[in-house]
N, C-alpha and C positions, 0 to 999 in steps of 0.2 A: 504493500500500500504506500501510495508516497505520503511525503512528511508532510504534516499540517500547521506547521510552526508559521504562526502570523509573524511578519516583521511590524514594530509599534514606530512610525514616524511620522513626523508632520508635511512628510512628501515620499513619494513611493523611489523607495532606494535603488540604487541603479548598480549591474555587473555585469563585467563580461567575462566570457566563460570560451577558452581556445578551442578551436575544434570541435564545435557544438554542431556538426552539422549532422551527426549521426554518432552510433553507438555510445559511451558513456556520458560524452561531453552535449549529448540531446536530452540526452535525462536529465541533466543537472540544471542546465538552460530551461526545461518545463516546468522541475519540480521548482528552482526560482520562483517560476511568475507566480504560479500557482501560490508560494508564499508572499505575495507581493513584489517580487520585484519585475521593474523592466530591465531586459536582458540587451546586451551585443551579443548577436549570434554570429562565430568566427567561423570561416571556412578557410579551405586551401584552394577545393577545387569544384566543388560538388554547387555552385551558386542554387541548382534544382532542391538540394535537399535541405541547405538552409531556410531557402524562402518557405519553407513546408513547415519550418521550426518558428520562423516569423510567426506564420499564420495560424499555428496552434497556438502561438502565445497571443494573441489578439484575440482570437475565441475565446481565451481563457482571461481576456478583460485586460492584458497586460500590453505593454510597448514594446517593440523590440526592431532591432536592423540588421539587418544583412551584412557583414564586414568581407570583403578579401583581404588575408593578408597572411605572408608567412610569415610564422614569429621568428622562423631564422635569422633574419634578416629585419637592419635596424630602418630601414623603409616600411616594410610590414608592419613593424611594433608601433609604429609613429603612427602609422595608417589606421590603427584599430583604438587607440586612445584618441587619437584626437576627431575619428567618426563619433565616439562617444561622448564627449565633453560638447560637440558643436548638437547631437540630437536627443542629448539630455539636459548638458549642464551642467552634471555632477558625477561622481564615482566614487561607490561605498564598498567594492567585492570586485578583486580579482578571481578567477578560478582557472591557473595553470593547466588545464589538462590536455591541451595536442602534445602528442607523442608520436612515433612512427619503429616502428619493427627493426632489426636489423636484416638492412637488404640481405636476402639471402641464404640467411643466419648457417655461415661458412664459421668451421670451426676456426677458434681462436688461432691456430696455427695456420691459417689458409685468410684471417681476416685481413682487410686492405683498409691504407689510410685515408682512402674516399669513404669508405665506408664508417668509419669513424667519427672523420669530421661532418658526415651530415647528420649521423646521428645526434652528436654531442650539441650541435649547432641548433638543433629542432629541439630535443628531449631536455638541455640542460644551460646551455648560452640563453636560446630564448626565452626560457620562462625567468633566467634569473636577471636576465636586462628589463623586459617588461614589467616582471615584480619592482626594480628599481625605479622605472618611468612609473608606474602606476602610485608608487611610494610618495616618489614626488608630489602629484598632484593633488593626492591626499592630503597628505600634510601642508597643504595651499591650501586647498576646502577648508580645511578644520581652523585655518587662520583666520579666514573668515566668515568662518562662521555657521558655514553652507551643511556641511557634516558632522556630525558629533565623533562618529570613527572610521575605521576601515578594516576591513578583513582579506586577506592573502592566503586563499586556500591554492597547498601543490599537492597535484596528484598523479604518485606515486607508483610502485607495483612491490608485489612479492620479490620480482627481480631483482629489487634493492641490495636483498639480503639471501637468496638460493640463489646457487648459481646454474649459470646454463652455458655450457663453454660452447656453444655452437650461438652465442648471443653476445657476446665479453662486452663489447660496446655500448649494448643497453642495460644490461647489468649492472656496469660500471657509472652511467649517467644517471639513471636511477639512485642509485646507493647514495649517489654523491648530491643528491635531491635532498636528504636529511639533516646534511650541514647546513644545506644553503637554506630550508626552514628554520633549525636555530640560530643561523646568522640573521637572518632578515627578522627572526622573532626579537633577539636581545636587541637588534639596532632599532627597531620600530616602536616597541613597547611603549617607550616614553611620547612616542607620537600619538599614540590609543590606536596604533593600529598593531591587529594582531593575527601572528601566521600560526597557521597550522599545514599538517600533512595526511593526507588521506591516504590508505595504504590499500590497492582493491587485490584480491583473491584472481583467481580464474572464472571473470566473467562472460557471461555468455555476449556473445558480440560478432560481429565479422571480422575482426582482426582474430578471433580465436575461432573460426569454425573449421578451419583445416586442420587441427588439431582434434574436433568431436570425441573425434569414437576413442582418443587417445586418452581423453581427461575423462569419458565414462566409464571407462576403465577404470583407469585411478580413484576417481570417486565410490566407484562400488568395491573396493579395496581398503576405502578407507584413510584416501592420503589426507582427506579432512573432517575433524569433530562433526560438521554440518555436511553431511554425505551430498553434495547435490554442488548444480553450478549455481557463483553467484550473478544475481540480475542488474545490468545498469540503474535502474531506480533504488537498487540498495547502495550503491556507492553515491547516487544523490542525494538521499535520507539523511546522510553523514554530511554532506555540505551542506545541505539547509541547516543541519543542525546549528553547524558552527558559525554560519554567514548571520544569525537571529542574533549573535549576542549571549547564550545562555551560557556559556563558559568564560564569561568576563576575567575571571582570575587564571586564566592558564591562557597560555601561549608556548606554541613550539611544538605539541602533543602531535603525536603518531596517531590516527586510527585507522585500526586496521578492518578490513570490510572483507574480510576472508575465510568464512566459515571456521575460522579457529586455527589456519594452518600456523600460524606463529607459533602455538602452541609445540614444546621440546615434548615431544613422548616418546616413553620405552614400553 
């Protein structure tokens, strides 16, 4: 069920959410409005399946745009903050989540340095430059007046922390997504803006469907407490939670959306 968490303000809060044009990052973009907010919905290339994220978010009473832009590249980053400040106004919620696979996924001993740099570029440069641009203009808001705070959700994977040597590149950007949440947490704090990391499981999505029958497998095995795959609407549940304000005393925190694989068992 998605989350029901009203956001309380004297103007409907505004986020944009990377790679909202499908799989996780469209959940997260719905379950928003549905909490109140008006969204930037980011694409790279699909302009057909954002506008279809628009347009459920306007059914669902809420604002939203259509952005192109990669977050690799600091033209894209530029491009998706400053669509939103000219068709909102304001900005109260980042939500990191384009990512991209390792082309390939050629074992670490066969990976190449193209490969690498786009990854690191998309999964780990981008979201921590745009976190930084986005940082800025928060703490511009809040000087004047316009917002009381901000929120910097990145998300993350289990790849952080299991490895997948036929993956090294996004395993590696990943993992290195949890400093850059405690950095941006301890530097921002004192601005009332506050980051978190959302950690998702093996969800069901298109980036994992060549995978299927590999992870029902493992799941009827047992590789996790909650036997089943997890749904994009549940790794959204966890950002509306956090994007509402009701953790006001924590910053920095991991959640993880993974049917309990974190969990060490013997």
């Amino acid at each position: 069920m998605p989350a029901t968490i009203q956001v309380q303000s004297p103007q409907r809060p505004v986020g944009i959410v990377t790679g909202s044009s499908r799989g996780i990052g469209r959940a997260i973009a719905l379950a928003l409005a549905r909490a109140g907010y008006d969204v930037t919905v980011n694409y790279h290339s699909r302009r057909d399946a954002a506008e279809e994220v628009v347009s459920e978010i306007e059914k669902l009473g809420g604002r939203a745009i259509a952005v192109a832009a990669d977050v690799a590249t600091s033209t894209g980053r530029d491009a998706l903050t400053q669509a939103t400040l000219a068709s909102f106004g304001h900005l109260n919620l980042l939500v990191n989540n384009a990512g991209i696979t390792s082309p390939g996924r050629k074992d670490l001993l066969e990976a190449t340095e193209a490969s690498f740099d786009t990854v690191f570029a998309t999964n780990l440069k981008g979201p921590f430059f745009l976190a930084q641009q986005c940082a800025r203009e928060m703490i511009e808001l809040r000087s004047r007046g316009v917002i009381e705070r901000g929120t910097i959700v990145n998300v993350s994977s289990i790849s952080a922390y299991a490895a997948s040597t036929n993956r090294a590149d996004y395993c590696m950007a990943k993992a290195a997504m949890q400093m850059m949440t405690w950095l941006l947490a301890d530097r921002l704090a004192g601005d009332n803006i506050l980051v978190y990391e959302v950690c998702p499981g093996v969800i069901s999505s298109d980036m994992t469907a060549p995978v299927k029958e590999k992870y029902d497998k493992l799941f009827a095995e047992g590789l996790t407490p909650i036997r089943r795959w997890g749904e994009p609407e549940e790794v959204a549940d966890a950002v509306v939670m956090l994007a509402s304000g009701v953790l006001r005393y924590s910053t920095g925190q991991r959640i993880d959306v993974d049917g309990g694989f974190h969990i060490r068992r013997v």
